[in-house]
C-alpha positions in Angstrom: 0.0 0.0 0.0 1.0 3.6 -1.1 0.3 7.0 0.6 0.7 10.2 -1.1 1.0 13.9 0.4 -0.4 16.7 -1.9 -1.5 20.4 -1.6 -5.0 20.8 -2.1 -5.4 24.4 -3.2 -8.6 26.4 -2.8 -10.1 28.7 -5.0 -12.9 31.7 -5.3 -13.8 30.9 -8.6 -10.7 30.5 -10.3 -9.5 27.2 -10.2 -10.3 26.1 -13.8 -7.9 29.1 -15.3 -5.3 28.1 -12.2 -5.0 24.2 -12.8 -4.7 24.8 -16.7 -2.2 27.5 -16.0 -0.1 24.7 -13.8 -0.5 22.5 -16.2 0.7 24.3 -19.1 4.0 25.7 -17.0 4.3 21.7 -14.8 2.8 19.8 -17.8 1.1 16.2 -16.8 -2.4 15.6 -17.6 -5.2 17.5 -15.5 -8.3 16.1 -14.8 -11.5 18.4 -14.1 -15.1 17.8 -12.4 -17.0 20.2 -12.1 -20.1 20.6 -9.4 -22.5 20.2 -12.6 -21.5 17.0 -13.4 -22.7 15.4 -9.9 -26.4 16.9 -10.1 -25.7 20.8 -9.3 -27.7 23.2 -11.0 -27.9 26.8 -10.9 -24.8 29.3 -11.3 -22.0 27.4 -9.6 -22.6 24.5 -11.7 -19.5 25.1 -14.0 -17.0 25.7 -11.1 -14.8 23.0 -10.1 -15.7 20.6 -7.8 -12.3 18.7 -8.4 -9.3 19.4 -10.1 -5.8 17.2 -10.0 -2.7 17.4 -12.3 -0.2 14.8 -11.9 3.2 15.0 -13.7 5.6 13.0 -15.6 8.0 14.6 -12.3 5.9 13.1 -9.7 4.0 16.4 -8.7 0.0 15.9 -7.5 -1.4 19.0 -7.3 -5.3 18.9 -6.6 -7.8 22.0 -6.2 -11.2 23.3 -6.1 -13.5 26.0 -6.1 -15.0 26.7 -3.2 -18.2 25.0 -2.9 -22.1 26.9 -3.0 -22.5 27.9 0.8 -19.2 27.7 2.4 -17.3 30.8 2.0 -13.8 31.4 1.1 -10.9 32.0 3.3 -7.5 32.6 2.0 -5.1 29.8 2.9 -3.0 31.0 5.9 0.3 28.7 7.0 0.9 26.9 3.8 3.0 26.9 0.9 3.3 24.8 -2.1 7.5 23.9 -2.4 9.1 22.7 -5.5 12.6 21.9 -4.5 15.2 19.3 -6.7 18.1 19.8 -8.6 17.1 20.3 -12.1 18.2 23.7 -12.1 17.2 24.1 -15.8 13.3 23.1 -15.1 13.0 24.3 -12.0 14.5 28.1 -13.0 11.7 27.7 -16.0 9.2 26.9 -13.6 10.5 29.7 -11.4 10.0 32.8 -14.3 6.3 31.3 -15.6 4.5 30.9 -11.9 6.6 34.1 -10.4 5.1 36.3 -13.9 2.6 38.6 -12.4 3.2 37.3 -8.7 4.2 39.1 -5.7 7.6 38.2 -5.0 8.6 38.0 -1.2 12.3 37.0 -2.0 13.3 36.7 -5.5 15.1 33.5 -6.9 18.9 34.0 -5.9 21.8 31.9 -4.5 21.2 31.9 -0.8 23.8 31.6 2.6 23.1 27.7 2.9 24.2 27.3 -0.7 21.4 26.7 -2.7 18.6 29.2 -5.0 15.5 30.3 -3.0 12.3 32.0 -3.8 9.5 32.7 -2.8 6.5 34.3 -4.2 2.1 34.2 -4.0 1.2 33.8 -7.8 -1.4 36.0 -9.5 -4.5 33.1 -8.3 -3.1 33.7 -4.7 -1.2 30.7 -4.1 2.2 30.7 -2.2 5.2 29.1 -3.5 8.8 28.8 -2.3 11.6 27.0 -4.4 14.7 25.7 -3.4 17.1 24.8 -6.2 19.8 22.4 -4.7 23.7 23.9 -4.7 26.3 22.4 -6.6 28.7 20.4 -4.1 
């Protein structure tokens, strides 16, 4: 038996436009269900109920819209981290999600050694990399 950890992101409508827009910059294939399709009518029918994206680099990334009734709250204490090695794809990954973010610490070398960033994208969701140092 397997366990997985992913970051289940909320959303205020935007979750469609977000999970395409991590797919296209992550790439994997995306999956989307959207409250409609399991019996909702009315004008929250098209948002999504579920979303997930799983890539060829082992990422799981799931998210939603919030659902008819229960209000949206910002995330507060959590951050999605892409961290590894591959400085080439993580850099890349680094200058499409950061485009039109706020950038708390832009992507440099750091005193342990390695690149950092950090930065809330333009759908409000926090991310921090960590590139690993060479030696």
């Amino acid at each position: 038996m397997t366990a997985n950890l992913c970051p289940y992101l909320s959303f205020d409508g935007t979750a469609r436009e977000a999970m395409e827009t991590y797919q296209r910059i992550l790439g994997g294939t995306l999956t989307i269900n959207t409250f409609g399709e399991f019996g909702m009518d009315g004008p929250d029918a098209d948002k999504v109920m579920h979303g997930q994206l799983e890539t060829p680099d082992g990422i799981l990334l799931m998210g939603s819209d919030t659902g008819p009734g229960m209000g949206f709250e910002k995330p507060a204490g959590t951050v999605v981290c892409l961290s590894g090695t591959d400085t080439e794809k993580l850099r890349g990954w680094w200058a499409q999600l950061s485009d039109g973010a706020e950038v708390q610490t832009p992507l440099a070398v750091q005193m342990w050694g390695d690149e950092y960033g950090a930065c809330t994208d333009r759908f409000g969701t926090p991310w921090m990399f960590n590139i690993g140092g060479q030696g």
